[in-house]
Residue frames relative to the residue before (quaternion, step in Angstrom):
aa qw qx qy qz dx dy dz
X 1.0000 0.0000 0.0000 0.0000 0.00 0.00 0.00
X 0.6403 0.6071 -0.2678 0.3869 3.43 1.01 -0.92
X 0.5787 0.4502 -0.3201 0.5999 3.62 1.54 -1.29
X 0.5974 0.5648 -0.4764 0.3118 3.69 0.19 -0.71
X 0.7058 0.4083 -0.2997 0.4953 3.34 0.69 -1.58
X 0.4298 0.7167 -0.4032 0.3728 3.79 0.41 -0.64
X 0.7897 0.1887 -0.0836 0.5777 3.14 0.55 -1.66
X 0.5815 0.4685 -0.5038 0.4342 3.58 0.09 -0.06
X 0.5744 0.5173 -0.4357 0.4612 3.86 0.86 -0.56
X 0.7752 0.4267 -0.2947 0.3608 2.99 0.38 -1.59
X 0.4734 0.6799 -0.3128 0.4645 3.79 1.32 -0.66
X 0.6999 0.4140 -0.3114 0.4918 3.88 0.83 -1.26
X 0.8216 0.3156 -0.2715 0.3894 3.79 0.43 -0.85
X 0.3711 0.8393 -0.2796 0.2824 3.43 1.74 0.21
X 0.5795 -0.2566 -0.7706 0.0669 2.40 -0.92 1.97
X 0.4477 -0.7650 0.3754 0.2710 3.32 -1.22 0.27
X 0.7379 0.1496 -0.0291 0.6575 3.40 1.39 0.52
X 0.6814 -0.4959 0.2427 0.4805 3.70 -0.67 0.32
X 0.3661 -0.7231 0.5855 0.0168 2.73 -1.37 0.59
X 0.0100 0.8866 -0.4543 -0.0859 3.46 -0.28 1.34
X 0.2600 -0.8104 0.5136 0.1093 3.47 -0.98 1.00
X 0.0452 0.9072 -0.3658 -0.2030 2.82 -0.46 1.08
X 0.2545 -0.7270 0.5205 0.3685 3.79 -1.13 0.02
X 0.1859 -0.7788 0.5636 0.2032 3.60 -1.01 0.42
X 0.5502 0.3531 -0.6258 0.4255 3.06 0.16 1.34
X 0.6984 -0.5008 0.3280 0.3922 3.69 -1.97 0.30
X 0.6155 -0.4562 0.4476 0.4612 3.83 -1.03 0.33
X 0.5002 0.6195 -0.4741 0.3758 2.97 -1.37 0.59
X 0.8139 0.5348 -0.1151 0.1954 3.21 0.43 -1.56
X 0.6433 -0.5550 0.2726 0.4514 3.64 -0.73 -0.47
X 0.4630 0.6889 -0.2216 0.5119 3.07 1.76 -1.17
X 0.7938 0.3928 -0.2333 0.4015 3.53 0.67 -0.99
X 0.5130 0.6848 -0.2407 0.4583 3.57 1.51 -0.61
X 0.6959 0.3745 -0.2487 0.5601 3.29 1.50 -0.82
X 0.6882 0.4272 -0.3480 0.4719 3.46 0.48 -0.67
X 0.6979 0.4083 -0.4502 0.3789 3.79 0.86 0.34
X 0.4311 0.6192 -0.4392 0.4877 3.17 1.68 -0.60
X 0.7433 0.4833 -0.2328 0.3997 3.78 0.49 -1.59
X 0.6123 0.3614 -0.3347 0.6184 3.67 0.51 -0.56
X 0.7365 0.3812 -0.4825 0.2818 3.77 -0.57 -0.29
X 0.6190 0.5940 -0.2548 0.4462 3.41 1.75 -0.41
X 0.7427 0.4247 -0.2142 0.4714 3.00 1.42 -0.90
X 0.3963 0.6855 -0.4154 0.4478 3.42 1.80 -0.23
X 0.5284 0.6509 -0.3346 0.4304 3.94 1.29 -1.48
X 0.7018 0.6726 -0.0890 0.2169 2.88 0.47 -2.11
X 0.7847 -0.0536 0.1594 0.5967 3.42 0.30 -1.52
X 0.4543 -0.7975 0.2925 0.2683 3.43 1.00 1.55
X 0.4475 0.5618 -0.5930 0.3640 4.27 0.39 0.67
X 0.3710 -0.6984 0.4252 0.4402 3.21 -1.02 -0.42
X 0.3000 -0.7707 0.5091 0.2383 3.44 -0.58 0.46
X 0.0100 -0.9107 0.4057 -0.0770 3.69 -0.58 1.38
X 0.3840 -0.7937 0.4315 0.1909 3.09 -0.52 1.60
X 0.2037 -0.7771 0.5889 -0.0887 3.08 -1.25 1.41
X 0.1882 -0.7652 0.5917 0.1700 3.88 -0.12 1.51
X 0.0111 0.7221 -0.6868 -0.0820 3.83 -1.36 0.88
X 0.0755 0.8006 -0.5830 -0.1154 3.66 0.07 0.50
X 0.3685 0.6450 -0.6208 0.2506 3.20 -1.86 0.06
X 0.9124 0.1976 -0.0255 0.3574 3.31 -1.79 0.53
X 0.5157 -0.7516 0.2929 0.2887 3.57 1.32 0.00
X 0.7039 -0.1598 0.0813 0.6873 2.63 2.04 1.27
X 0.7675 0.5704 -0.2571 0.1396 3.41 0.38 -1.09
X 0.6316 0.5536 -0.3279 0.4324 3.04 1.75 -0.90
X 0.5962 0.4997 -0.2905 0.5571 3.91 1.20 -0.68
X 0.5543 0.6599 -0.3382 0.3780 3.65 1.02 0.30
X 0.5838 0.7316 -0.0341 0.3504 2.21 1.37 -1.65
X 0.8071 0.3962 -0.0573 0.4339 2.61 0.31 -2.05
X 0.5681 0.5617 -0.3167 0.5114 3.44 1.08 -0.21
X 0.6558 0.4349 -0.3275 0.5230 3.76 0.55 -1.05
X 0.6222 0.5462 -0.3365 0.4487 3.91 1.32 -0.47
X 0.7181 0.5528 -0.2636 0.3305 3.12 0.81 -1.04
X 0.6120 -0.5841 0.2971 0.4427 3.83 -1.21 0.92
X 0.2888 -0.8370 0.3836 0.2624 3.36 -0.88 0.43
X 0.3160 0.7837 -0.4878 0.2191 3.36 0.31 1.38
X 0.7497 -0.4798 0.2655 0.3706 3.29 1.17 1.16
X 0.5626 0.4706 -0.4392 0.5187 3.63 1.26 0.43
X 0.8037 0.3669 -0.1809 0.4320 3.59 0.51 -0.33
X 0.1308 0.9376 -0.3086 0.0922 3.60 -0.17 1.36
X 0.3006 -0.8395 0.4065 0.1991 3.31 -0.16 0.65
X 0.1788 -0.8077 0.5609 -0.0335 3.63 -0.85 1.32
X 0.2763 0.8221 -0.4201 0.2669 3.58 0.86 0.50
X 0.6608 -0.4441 0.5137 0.3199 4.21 -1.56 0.24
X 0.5075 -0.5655 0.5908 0.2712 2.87 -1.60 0.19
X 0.5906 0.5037 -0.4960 0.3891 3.50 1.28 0.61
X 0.6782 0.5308 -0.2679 0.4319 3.35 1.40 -0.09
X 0.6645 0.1963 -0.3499 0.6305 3.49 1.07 -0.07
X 0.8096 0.3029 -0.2915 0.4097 4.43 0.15 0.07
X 0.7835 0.2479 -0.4641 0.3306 3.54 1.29 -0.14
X 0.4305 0.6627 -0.4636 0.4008 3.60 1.76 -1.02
X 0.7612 0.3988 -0.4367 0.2662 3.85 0.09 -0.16
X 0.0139 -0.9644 -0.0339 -0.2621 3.07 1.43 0.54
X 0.6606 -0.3032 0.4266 0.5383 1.67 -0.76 -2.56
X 0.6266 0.1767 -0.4490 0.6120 3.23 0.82 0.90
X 0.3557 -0.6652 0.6413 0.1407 3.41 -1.31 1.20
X 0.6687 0.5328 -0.3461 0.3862 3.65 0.65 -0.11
X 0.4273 0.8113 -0.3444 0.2014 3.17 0.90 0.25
X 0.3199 -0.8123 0.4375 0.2156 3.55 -0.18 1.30
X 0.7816 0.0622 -0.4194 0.4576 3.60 0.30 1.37
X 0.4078 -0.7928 0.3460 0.2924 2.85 -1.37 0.22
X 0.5741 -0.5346 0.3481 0.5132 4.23 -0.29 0.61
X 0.7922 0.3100 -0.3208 0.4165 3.85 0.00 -0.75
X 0.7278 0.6101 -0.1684 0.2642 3.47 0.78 -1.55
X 0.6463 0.3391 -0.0760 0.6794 3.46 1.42 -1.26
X 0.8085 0.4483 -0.2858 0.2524 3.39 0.13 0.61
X 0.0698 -0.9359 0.3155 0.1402 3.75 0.07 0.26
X 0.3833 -0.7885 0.2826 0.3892 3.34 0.73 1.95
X 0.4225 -0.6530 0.5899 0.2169 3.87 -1.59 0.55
X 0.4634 -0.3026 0.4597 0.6945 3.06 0.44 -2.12
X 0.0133 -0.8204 0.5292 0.2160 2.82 -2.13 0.17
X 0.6320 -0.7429 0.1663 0.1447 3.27 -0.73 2.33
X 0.8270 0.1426 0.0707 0.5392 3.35 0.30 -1.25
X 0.1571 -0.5759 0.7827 0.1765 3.90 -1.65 0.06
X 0.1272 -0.8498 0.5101 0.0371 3.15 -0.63 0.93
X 0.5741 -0.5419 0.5684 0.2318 3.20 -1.41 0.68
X 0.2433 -0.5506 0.7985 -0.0008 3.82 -1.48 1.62
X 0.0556 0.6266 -0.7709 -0.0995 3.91 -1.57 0.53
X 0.3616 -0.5373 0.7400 0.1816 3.57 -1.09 0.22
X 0.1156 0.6793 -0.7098 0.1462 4.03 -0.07 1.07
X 0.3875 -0.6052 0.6936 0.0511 2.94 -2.22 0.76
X 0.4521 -0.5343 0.5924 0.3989 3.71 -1.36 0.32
X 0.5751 -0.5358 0.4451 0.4291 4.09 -0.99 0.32
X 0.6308 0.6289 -0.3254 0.3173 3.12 0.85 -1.02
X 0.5103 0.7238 -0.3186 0.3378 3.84 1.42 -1.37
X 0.2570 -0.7139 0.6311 0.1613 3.95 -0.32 0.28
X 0.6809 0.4206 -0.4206 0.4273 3.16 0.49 1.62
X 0.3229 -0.9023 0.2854 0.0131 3.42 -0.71 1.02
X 0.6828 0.1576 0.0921 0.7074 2.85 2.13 -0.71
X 0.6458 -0.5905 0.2723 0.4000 3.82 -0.75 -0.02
X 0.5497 0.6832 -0.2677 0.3993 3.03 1.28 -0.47
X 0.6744 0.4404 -0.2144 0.5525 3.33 1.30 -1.70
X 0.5691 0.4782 -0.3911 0.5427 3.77 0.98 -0.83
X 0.8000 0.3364 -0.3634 0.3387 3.62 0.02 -0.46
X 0.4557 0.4864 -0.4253 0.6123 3.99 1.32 -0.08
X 0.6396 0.3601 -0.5231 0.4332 3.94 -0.02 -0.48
X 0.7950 0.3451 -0.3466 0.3589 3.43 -0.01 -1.33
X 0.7152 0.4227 -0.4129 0.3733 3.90 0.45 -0.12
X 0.5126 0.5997 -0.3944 0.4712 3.31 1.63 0.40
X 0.6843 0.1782 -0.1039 0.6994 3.73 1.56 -0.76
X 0.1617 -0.7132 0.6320 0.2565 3.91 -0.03 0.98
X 0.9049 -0.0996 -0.0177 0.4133 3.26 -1.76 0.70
X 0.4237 0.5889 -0.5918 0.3512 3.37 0.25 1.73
X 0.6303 0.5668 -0.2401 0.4730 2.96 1.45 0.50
X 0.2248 0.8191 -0.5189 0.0968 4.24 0.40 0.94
X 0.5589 -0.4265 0.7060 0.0854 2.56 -2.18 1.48
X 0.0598 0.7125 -0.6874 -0.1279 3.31 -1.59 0.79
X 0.2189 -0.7976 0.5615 0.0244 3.16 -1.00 1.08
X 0.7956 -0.5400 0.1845 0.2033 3.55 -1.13 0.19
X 0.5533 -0.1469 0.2388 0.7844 3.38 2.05 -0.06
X 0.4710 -0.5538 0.6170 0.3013 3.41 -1.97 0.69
X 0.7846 0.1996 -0.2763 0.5179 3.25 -1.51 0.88
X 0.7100 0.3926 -0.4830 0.3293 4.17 0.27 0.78
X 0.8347 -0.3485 0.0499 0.4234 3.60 -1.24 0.32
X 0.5984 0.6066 -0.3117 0.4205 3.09 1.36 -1.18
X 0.7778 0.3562 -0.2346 0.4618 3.54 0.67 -0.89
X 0.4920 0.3816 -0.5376 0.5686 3.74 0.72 0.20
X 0.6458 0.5256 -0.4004 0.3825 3.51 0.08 -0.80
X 0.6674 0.3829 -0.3055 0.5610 3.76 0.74 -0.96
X 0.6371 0.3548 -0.4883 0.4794 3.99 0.35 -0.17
X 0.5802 0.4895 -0.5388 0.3653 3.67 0.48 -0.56
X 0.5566 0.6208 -0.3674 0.4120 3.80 0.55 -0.94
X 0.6979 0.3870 -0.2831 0.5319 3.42 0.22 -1.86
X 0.7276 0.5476 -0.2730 0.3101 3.66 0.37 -0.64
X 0.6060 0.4847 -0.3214 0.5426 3.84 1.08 -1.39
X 0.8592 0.4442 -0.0573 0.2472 3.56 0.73 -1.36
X 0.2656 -0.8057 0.4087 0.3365 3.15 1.77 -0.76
X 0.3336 0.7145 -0.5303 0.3114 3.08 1.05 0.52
X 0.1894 -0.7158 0.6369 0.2149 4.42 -0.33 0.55
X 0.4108 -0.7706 0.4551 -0.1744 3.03 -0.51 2.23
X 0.1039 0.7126 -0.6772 -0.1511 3.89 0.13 -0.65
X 0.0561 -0.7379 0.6551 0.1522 3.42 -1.44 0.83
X 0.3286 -0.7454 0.5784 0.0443 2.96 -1.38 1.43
X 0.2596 -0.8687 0.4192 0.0476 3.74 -0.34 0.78
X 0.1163 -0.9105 0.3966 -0.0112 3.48 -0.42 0.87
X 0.2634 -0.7930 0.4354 0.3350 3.71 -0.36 0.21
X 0.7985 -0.1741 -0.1358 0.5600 3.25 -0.14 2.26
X 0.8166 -0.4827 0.2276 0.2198 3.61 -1.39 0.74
X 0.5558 0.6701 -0.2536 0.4216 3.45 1.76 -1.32
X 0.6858 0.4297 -0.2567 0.5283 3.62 0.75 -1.52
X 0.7230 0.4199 -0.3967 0.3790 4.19 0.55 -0.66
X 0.7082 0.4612 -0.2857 0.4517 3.53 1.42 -0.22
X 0.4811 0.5050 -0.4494 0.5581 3.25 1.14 0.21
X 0.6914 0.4172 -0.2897 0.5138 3.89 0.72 -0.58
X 0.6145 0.3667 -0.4290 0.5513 3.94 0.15 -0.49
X 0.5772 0.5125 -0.4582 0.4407 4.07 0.51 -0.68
X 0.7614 0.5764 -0.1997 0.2197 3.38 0.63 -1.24
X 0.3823 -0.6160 0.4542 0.5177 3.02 1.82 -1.40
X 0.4890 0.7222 -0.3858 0.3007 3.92 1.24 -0.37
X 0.6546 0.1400 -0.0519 0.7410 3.80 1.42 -0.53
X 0.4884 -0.6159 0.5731 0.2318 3.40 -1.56 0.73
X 0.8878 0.2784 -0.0087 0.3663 3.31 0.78 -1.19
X 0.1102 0.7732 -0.5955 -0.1882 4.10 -0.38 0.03
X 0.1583 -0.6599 0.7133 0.1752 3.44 -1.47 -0.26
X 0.3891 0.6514 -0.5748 0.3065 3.38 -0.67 1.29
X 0.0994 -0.9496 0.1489 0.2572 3.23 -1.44 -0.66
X 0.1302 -0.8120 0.3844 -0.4195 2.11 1.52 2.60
X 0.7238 0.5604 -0.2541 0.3124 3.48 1.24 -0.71
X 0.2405 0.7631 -0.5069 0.3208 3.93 1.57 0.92
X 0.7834 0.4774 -0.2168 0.3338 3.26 0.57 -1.31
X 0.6500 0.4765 -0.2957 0.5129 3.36 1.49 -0.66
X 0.5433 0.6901 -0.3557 0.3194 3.53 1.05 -0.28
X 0.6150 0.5578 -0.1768 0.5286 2.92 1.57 -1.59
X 0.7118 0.2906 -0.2594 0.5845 3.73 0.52 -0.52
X 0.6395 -0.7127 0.2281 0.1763 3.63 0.37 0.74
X 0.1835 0.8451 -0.3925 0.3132 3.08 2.37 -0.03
X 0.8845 0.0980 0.1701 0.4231 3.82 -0.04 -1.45
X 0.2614 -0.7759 0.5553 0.1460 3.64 -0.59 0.78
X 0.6651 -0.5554 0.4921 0.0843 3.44 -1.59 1.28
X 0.0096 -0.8459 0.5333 0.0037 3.53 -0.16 0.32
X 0.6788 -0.3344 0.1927 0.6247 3.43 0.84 -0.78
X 0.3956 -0.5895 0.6260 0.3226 3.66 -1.19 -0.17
X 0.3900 -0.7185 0.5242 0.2384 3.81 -0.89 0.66
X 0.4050 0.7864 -0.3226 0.3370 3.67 1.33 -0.31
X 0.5362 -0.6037 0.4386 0.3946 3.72 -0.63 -0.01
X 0.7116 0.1020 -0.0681 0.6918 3.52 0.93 -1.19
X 0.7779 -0.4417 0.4046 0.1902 3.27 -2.29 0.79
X 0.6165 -0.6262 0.4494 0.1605 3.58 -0.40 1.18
X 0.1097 -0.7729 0.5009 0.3736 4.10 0.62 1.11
X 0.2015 0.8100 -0.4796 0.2709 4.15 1.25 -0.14
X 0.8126 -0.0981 0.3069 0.4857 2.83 0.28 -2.30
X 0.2465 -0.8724 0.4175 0.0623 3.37 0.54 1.76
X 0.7029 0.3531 -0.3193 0.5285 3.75 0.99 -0.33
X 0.5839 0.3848 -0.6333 0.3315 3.64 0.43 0.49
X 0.5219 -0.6915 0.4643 0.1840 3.09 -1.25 0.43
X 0.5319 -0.6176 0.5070 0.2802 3.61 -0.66 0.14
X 0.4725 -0.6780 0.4342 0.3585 3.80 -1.17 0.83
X 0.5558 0.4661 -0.4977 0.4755 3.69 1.24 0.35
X 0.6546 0.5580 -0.3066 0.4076 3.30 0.56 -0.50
X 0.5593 0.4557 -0.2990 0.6245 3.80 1.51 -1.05
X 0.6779 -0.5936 0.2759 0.3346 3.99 0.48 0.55
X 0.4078 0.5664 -0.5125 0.5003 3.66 1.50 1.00
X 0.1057 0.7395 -0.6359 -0.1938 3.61 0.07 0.49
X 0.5839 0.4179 -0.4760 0.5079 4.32 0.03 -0.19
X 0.7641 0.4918 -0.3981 0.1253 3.59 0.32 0.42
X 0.0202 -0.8956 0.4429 -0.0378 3.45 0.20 1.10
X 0.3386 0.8291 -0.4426 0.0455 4.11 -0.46 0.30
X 0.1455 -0.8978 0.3982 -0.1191 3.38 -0.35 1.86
X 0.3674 -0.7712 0.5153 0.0689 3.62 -0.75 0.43
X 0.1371 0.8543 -0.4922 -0.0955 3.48 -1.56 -0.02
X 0.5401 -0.7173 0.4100 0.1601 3.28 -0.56 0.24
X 0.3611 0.6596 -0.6093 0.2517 4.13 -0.20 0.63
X 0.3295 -0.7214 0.5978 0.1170 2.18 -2.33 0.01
X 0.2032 -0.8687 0.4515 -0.0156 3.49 -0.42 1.35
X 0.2258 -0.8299 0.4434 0.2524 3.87 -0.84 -0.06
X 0.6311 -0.4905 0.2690 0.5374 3.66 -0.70 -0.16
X 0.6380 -0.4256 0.4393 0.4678 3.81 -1.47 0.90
X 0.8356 0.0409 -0.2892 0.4653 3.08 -2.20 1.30
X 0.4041 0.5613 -0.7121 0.1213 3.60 -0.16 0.38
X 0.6736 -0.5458 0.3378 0.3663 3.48 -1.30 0.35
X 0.6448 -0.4879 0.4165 0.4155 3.83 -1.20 1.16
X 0.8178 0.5225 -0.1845 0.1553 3.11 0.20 -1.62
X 0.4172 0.4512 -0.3351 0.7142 3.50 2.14 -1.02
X 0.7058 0.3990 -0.5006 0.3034 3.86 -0.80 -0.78
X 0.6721 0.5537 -0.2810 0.4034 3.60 1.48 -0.90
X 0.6519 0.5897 -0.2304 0.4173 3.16 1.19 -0.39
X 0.7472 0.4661 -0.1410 0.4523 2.95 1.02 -0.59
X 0.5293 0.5552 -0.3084 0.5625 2.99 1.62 -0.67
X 0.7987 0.3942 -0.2804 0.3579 3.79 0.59 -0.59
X 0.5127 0.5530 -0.3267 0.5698 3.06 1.84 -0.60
X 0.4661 0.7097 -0.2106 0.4845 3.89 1.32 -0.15
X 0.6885 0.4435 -0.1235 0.5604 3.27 1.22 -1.28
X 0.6715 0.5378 -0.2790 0.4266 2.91 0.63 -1.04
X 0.6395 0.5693 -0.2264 0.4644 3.48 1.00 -0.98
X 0.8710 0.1393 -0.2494 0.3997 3.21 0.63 -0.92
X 0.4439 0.6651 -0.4986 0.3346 3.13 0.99 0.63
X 0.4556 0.6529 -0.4648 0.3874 3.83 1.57 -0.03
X 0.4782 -0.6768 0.5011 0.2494 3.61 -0.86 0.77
X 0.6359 0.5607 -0.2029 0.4899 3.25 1.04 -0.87
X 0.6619 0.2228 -0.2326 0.6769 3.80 1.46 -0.07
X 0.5664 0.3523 -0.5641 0.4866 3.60 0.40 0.49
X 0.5397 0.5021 -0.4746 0.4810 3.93 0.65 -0.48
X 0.8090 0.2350 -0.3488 0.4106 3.77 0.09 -0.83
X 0.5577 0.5383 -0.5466 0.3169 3.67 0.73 0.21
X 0.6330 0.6386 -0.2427 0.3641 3.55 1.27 -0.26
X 0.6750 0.4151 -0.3537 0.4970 2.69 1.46 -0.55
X 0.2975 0.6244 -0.5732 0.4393 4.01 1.55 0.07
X 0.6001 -0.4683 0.5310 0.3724 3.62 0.23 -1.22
X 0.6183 0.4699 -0.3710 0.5092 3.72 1.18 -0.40
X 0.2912 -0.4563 0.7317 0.4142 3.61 -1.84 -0.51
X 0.4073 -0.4975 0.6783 0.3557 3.05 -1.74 0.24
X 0.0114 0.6394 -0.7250 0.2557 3.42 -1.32 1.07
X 0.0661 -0.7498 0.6455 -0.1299 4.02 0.58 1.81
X 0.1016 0.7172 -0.6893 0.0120 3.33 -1.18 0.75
X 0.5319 -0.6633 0.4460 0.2798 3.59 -0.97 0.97
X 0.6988 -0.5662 0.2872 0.3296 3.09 -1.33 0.90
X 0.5462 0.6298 -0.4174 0.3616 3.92 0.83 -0.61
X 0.6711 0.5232 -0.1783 0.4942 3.29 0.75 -2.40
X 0.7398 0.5237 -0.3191 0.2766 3.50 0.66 -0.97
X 0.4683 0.6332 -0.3088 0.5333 3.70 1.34 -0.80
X 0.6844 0.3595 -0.3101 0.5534 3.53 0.56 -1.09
X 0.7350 0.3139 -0.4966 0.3385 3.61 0.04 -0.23
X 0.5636 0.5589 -0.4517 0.4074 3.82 0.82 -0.67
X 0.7187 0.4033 -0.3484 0.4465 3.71 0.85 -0.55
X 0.8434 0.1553 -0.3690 0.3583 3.92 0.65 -0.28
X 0.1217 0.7249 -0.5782 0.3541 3.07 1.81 1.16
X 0.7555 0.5069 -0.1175 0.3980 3.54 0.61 -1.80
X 0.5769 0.5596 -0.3132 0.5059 3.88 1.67 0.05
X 0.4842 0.7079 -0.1200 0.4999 3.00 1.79 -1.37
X 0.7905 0.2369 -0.1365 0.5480 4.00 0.05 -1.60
X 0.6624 0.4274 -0.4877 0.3751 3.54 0.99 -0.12
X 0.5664 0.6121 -0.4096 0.3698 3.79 1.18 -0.26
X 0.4692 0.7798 -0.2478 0.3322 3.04 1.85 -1.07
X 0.7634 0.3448 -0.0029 0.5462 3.21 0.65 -2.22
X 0.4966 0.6535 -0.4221 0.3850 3.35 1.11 -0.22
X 0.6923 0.4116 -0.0377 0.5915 3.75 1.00 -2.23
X 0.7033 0.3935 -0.4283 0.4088 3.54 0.79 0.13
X 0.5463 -0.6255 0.4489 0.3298 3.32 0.86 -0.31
X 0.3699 0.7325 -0.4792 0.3113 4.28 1.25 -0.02
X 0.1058 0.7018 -0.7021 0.0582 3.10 -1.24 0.56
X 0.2365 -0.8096 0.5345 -0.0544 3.30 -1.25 1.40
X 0.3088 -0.7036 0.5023 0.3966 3.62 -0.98 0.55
């Protein structure tokens, strides 16, 4: 009774000073877009500020990290993909935490939208034409994704894989540096899904969406079942979680102050335009998905055939 009250106090006067959130990938990205959109609300909200903090590295792991390290009293958070807490375990077994154990689910905000975009320049318009070029030049054709071993880059081997299309993956440290290059003409190809906003301003072409259904974003791109992969399906999400044992009562708080947030029309409109839906799930349901999320990408990499150093 004594811990309860403990935490519930500490829960009522909670937070008591900023609050840093971190993301562990490099500015720039999509991941980050939400967690500023989400912290400036929640800064309103529960009157601290909430401050985004970039940790790249490792495809996530080092800004993981440091979170699963960090005290758990609800000042230190982690805003990160579902490649960083269901696939990085994976594909590196060495990883110095673990996705279920060291963590203490929050909510999770958004499913997000993967596109498969092209540079204008690319003489291809659709998957089909992208997939005749590149089996005409094997692996003269790379996809740059966000780091080895994150969503973007399983996602780009599924492709090279459903399709036979010989892919080359080019690897970056976090989303900012691969969009500054596909803008540029330096790579033909990205896979992420940061790449709405350039679409709209004519920078990069749409190819398909890797998702099951059709981005309400962009209603005429089609899906990679729909471009003639029907068994292909590959989705993402967004949340936010804290370090293992943090107190019920803060994770509860936030989680409802969470709801509340995304239940504002006026922030589900700008999470769409990031590229994600908003798709809140409470902190319980969530845990279970990060864990058979992480049963799921291992069946993935399993039936595909990936191997990682």
């Amino acid at each position: 009774m004594l811990a309860l009250s403990l935490s519930g106090a500490a829960a009522q006067g909670y937070p008591t000073k900023p609050v840093r959130m971190i993301v562990p990938f490099a500015p720039g990205g999509r991941v980050e877009a939400v967690a500023r959109l989400i912290a400036d609300a929640l800064s309103k909200d529960l009157g601290q500020p909430f401050l985004v903090e970039s940790r790249p590295g490792a495809g996530g792991a080092i800004g993981a990290d440091f979170v699963a390290k960090a005290q758990p009293d609800g000042h230190t958070l982690l805003l990160c993909s579902a490649g960083v807490l269901a696939i990085l375990p994976n594909v590196d077994k060495k990883l110095p935490y673990d996705s279920v154990k060291d963590f203490t689910p929050v909510a999770r905000l958004i499913e997000g939208f993967t596109f498969i975009g092209a540079y204008p320049g690319l003489p291809a318009k659709s998957i089909a034409e992208l997939v005749a070029l590149a089996k005409q030049k094997p692996n003269s054709l790379g996809y740059a994704s966000s780091g080895i071993g994150t969503y973007s880059h399983l996602a780009g081997e599924l492709v090279a894989i459903a399709s036979g299309a010989p892919i080359k993956h080019i690897p970056y440290r976090g989303s900012g540096p691969a969009l500054n290059d596909i803008v540029a003409g330096h790579v033909p190809l990205m896979i992420g899904g940061e790449l709405g906003d350039l679409a709209k301003a004519g920078k990069i072409r749409i190819l398909a969406t890797t998702n099951e259904k059709r981005s309400p974003e962009f209603p005429d791109v089609p899906t990679m079942k729909e471009s003639g992969f029907p068994q292909f399906v590959a989705h993402s999400w967004v949340g936010l979680v804290g370090p293992a044992n943090m107190p019920s009562a803060i994770a509860d708080k936030l989680n409802l102050t969470l709801a509340r947030v995304m239940a504002d029309p006026a922030t589900q409109e700008k999470l769409r335009g990031l590229g994600g839906e908003p798709a809140y799930l409470a902190a319980a349901p969530f845990g279970k998905t990060i864990a058979s999320d992480i049963a799921i990408y291992a069946d993935i990499i399993a039936k595909a055939g990936l191997k990682f150093e």
